[in-house]
C-alpha positions as CSV (number, residue, x, y, z in Angstrom):
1,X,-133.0,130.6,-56.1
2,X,-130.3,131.1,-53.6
3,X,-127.0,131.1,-55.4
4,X,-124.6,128.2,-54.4
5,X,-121.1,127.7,-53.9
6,X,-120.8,125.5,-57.1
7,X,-122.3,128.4,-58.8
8,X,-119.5,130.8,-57.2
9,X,-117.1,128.0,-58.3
10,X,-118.2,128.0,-61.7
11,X,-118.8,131.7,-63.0
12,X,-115.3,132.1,-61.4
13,X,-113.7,129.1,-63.1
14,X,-112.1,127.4,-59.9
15,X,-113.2,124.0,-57.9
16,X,-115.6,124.3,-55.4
17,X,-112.7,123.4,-53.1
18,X,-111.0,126.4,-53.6
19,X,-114.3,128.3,-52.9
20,X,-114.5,126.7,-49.7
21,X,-110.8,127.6,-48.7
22,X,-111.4,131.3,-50.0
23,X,-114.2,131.9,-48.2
24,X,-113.1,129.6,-44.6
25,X,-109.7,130.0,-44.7
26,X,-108.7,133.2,-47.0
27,X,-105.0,133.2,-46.0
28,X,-104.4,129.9,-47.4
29,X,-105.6,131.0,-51.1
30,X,-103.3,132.9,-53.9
31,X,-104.3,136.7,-53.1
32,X,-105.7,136.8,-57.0
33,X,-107.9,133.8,-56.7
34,X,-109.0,134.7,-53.5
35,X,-109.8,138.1,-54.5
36,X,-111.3,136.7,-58.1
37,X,-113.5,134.4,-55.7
38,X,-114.3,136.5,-53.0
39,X,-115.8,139.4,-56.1
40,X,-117.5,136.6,-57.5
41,X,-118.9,135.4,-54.5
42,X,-120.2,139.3,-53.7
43,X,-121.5,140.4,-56.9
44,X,-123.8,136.8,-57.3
45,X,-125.1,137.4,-54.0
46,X,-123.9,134.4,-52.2
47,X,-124.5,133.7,-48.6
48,X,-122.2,131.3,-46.9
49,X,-123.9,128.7,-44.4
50,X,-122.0,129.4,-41.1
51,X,-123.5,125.9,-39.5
52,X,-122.1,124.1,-43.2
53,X,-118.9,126.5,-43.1
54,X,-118.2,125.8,-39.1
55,X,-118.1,121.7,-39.4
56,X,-115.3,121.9,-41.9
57,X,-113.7,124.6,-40.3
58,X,-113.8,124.2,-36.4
59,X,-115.1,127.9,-36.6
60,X,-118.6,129.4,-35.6
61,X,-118.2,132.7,-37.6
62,X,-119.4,134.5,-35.0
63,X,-117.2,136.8,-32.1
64,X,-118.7,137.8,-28.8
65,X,-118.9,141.6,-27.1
66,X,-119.1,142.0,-23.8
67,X,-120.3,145.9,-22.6
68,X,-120.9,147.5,-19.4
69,X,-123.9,149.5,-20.3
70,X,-125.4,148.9,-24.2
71,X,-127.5,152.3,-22.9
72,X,-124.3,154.2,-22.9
73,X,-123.9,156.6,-26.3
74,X,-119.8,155.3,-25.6
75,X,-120.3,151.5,-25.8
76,X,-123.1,151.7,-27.9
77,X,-120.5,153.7,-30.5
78,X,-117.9,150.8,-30.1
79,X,-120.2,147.9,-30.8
80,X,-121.0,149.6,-34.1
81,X,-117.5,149.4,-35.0
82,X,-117.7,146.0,-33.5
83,X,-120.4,144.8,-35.9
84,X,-119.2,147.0,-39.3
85,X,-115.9,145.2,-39.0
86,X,-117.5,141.9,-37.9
87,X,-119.9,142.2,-41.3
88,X,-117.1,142.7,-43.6
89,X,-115.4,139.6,-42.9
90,X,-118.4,137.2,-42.7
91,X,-118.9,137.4,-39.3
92,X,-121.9,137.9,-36.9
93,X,-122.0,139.3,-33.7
94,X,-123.7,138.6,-29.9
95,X,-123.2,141.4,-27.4
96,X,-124.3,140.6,-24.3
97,X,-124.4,143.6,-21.2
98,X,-122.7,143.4,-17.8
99,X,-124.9,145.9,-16.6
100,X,-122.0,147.5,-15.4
101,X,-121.6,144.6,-12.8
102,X,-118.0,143.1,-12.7
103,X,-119.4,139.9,-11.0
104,X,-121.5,139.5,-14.3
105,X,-118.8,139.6,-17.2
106,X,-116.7,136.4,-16.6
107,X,-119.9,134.4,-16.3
108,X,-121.0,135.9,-19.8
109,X,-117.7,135.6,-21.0
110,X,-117.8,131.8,-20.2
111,X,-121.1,131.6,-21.4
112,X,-120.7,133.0,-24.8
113,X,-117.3,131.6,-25.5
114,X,-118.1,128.2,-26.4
115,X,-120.9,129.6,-29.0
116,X,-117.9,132.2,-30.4
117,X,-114.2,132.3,-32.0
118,X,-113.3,134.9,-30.4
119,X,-114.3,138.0,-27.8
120,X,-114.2,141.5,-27.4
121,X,-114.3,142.9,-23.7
122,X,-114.8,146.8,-23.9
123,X,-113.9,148.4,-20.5
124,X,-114.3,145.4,-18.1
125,X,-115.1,146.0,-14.6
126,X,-113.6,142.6,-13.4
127,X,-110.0,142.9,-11.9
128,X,-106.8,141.5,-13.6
129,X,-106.7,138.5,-12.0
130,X,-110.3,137.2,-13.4
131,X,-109.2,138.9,-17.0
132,X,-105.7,136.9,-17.3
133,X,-107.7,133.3,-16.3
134,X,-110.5,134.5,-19.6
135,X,-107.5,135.1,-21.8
136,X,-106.4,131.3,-21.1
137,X,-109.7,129.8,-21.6
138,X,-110.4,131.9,-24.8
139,X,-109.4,134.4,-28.0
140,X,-109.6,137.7,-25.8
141,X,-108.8,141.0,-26.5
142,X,-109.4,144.1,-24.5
143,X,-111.4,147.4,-25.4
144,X,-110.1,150.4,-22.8
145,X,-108.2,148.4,-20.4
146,X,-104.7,147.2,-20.2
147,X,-104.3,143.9,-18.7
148,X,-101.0,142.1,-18.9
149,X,-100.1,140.8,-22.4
150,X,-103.9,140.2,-23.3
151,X,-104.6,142.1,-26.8
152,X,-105.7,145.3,-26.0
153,X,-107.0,148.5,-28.3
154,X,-105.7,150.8,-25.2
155,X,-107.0,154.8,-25.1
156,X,-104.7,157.3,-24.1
157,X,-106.0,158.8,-21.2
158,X,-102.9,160.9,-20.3
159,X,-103.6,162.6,-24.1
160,X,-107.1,163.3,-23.6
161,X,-106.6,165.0,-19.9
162,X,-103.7,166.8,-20.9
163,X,-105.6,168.2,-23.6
164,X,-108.7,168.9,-21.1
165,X,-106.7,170.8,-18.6
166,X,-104.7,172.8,-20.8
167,X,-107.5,174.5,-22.6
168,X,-108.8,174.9,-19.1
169,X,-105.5,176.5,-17.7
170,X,-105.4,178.8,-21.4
171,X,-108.7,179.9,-20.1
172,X,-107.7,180.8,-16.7
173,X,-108.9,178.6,-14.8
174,X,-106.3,177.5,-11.8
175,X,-109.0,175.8,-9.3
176,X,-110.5,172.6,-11.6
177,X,-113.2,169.9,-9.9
178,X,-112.9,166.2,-11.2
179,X,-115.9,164.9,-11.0
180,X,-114.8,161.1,-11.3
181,X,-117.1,157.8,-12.8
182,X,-117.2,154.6,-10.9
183,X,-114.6,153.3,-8.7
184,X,-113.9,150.3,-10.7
185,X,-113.5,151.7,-13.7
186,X,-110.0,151.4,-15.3
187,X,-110.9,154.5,-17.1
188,X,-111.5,156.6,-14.3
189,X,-108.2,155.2,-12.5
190,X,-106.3,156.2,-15.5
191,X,-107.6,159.6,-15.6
192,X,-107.0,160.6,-12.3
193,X,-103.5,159.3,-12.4
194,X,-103.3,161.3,-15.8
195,X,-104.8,164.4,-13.8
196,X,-102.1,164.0,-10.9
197,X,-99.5,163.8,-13.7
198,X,-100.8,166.9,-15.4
199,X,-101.2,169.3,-12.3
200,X,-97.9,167.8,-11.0
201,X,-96.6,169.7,-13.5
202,X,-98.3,173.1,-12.7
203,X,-97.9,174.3,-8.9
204,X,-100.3,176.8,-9.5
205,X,-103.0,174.5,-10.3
206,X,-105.3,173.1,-7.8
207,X,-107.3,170.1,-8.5
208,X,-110.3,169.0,-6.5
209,X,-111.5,165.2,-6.8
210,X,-114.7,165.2,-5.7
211,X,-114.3,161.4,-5.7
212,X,-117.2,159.3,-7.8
213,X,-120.4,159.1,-9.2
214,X,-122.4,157.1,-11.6
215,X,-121.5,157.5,-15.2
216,X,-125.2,158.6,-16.0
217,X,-126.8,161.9,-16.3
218,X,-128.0,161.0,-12.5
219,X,-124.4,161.1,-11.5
220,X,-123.4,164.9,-12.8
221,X,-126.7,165.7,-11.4
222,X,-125.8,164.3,-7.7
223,X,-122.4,165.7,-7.6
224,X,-122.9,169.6,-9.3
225,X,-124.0,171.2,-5.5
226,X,-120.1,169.7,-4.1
227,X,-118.5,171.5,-7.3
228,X,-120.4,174.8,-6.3
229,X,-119.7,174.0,-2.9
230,X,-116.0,173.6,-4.1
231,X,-115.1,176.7,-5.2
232,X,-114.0,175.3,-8.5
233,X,-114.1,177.9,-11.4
234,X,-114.1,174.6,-14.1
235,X,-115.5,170.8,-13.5
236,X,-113.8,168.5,-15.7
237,X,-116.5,165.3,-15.7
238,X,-115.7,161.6,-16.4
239,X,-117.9,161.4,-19.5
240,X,-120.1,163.5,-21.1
241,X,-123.2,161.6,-19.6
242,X,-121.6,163.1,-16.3
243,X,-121.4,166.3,-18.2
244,X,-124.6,166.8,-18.8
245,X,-126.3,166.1,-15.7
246,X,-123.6,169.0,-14.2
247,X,-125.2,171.2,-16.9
248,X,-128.8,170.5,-16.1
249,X,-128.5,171.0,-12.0
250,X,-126.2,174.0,-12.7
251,X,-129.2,175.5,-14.9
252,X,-131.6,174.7,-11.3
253,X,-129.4,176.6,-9.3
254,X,-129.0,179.5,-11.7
255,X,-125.1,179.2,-12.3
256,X,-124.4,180.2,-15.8
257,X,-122.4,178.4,-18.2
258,X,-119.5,179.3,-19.2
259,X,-119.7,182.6,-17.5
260,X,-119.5,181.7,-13.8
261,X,-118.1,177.9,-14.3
262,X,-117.1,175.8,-17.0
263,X,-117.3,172.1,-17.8
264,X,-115.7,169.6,-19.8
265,X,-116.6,166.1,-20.8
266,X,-114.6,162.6,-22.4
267,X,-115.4,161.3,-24.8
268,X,-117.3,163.4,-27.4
269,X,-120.6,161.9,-28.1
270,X,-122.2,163.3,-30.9
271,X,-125.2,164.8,-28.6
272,X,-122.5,166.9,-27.1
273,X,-123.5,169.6,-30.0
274,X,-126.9,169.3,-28.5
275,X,-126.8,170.4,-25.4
276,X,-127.7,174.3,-24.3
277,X,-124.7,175.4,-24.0
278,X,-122.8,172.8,-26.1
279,X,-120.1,171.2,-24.3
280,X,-116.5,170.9,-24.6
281,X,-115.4,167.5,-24.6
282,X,-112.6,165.5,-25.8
283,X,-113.1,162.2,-27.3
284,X,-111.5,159.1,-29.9
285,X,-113.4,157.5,-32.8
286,X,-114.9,155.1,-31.0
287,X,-116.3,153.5,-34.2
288,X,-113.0,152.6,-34.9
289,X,-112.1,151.2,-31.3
290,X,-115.0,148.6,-32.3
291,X,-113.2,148.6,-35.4
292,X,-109.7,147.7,-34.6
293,X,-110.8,145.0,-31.7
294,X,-112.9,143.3,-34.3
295,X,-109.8,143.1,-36.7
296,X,-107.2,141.9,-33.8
297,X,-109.9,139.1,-32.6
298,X,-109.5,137.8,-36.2
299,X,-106.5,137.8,-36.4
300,X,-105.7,136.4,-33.5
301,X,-108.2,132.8,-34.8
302,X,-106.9,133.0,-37.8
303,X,-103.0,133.4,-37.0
304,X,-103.7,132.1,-33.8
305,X,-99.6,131.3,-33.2
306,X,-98.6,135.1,-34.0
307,X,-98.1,137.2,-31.2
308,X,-100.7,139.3,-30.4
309,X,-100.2,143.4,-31.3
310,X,-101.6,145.9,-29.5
311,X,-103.0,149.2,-30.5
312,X,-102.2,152.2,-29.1
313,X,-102.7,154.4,-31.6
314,X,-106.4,155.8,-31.3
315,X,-105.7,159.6,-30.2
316,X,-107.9,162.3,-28.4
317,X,-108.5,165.2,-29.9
318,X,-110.2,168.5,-28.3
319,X,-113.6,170.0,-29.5
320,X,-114.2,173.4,-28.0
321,X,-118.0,174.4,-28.1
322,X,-119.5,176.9,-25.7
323,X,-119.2,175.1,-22.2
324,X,-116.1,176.5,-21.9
325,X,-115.3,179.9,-21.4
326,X,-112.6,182.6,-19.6
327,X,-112.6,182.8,-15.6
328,X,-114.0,185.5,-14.1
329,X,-112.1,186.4,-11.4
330,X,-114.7,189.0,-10.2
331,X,-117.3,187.5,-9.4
332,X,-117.1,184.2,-7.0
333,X,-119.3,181.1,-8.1
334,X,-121.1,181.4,-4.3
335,X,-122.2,184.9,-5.4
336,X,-123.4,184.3,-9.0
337,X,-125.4,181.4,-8.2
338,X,-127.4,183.1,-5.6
339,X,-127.6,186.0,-8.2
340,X,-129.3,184.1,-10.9
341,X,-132.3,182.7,-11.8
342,X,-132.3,179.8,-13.4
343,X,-132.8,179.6,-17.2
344,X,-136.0,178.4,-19.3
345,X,-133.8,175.8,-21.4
346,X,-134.2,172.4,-22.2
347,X,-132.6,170.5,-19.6
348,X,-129.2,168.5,-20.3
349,X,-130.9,165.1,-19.5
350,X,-133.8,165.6,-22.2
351,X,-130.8,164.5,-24.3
């Protein structure tokens, strides 16, 4: 028989009352008897009924996620976070996908938020104006974007691509391709600001933006003939997606890897150790990202007056693999490629 909340109450020797609060409304319960309760509750087995739980509360017990593309390894990644955190407090999760179309996401937002107690928004497409107007209509907080004083678990970009470009510049390499994602992601506008800060800072570094591409395998494939074409000795790529479409097309054309160029992706998927060669990428936990939004979005409906706080503390770090290797300055990119026949390997995109 399913165990009840009068059972809870009764093998933890408080009133059902007090179950109710501890399990609805945890901050207004005595830390011991909510813990007693809540251990009680856990080790009988008890399943809260959210429809039963939501009249009394006003709350659904349930937070909304809003990704551009669930086939993305990055999102995908951040909406298990989402759901870990969302499980330990009770909560359930719907995700819905924008299909990486901005004109999508406030309708879904809109949509799900009168089912929800709160959202999660991981790298919105939609410009500021349309974010500020969500944040008035409902508990919003912000994955990968910064948007005014909406709650926001913000990346560092400037971290990751300074990290990128200085292993590339310990290496050698002086003439770098940016092979950028889609033009309205906030993302890709904060790493190209990052890479103008970074070569800013070193005259004797050239960087090429070879402007952008789809943030698919499809798009590193599409733009790996303009970094040949560029002269570039190292393609920095705006995801590892992107990455490994430059390693597949490079492979056709028979330019080696690291030898005659390298390449380096964002974000560090865990496929990245899969690829022939493996590639250097730097990346966050994005488990956590899911993580701390989940935590925030809570916070925020159940301390709805307290100002918001937002997080800025999820740092890059840089994984070196063998994408990457010393320029050689002997032997232009133009030359090797026509030198070279391509190699028997599985392709990038097979992964």
């Amino acid at each position: 028989m399913a165990v009840s909340a009068r059972d809870v109450a009764r093998v933890a020797g408080v009133s059902i009352s007090t179950v109710s609060r501890a399990l609805a409304k945890p901050e207004d319960v005595a830390p011991a008897t909510r813990d007693k309760v809540l251990n009680t509750a856990r080790g009988m087995g008890y399943r809260p009924n959210l429809a039963a739980r939501g009249l009394i509360t006003g709350r659904t017990g349930i937070i909304g996620l809003i990704v551009p593309d669930l086939e993305n390894p990055f999102f995908a990644s951040v909406t298990k976070g989402v759901q870990s955190k969302a499980r330990d407090a009770g909560y359930a999760v719907i995700i819905s996908d924008s299909d990486e179309d901005p004109g999508q996401e406030a309708d879904l937002v809109r949509d799900l938020c009168k089912r929800v107690d709160g959202m999660v928004m991981c790298s919105p497409r939609a410009p500021d104006s349309v974010i500020t107007e969500l944040a008035s209509e409902c508990t919003l907080v912000l994955v990968n974007r910064r948007c005014g004083d909406v709650p926001t678990v913000e990346i560092d970009n400037l971290e990751g691509i300074r990290l990128a470009m200085t292993h590339l510049r310990a290496l050698g390499h002086r003439t770098i391709a940016y092979v950028g994602g889609p033009s309205t992601s906030w993302s890709n506008m904060q790493r190209l600001a990052a890479l103008g800060t970074v070569t800013g800072q070193d005259a004797d570094t050239e960087l090429i933006n070879l402007g952008s591409f789809q943030p698919y395998v499809s798009g590193g494939i599409a733009a790996a003939d303009q970094v040949i074409a560029s002269g570039a000795t190292a393609a920095l790529a705006y995801n590892d997606l992107v990455a490994y479409g430059l390693l597949d097309r490079f492979r056709q054309r028979g330019v080696r890897v690291p030898q005659d160029i390298s390449v380096v992706g964002v974000d560090n998927l865990p496929m990245s150790e899969l690829t022939a060669p493996s590639l250097t990428s730097v990346g966050i936990p994005l488990v956590n990202c899911g993580r701390a939004a989940t935590a925030m979005v809570l916070s925020l409906v159940q301390h709805p007056t307290s100002p918001p706080v937002h997080h800025h503390n999820l740092s890059f770090q840089l994984v070196v693999r063998q994408s990457t290797g010393v320029v050689n300055p002997n032997q232009p990119l133009s030359t090797s490629a026509a030198s070279h026949r391509p190699s028997s390997a599985v392709g990038a995109r097979n992964f």
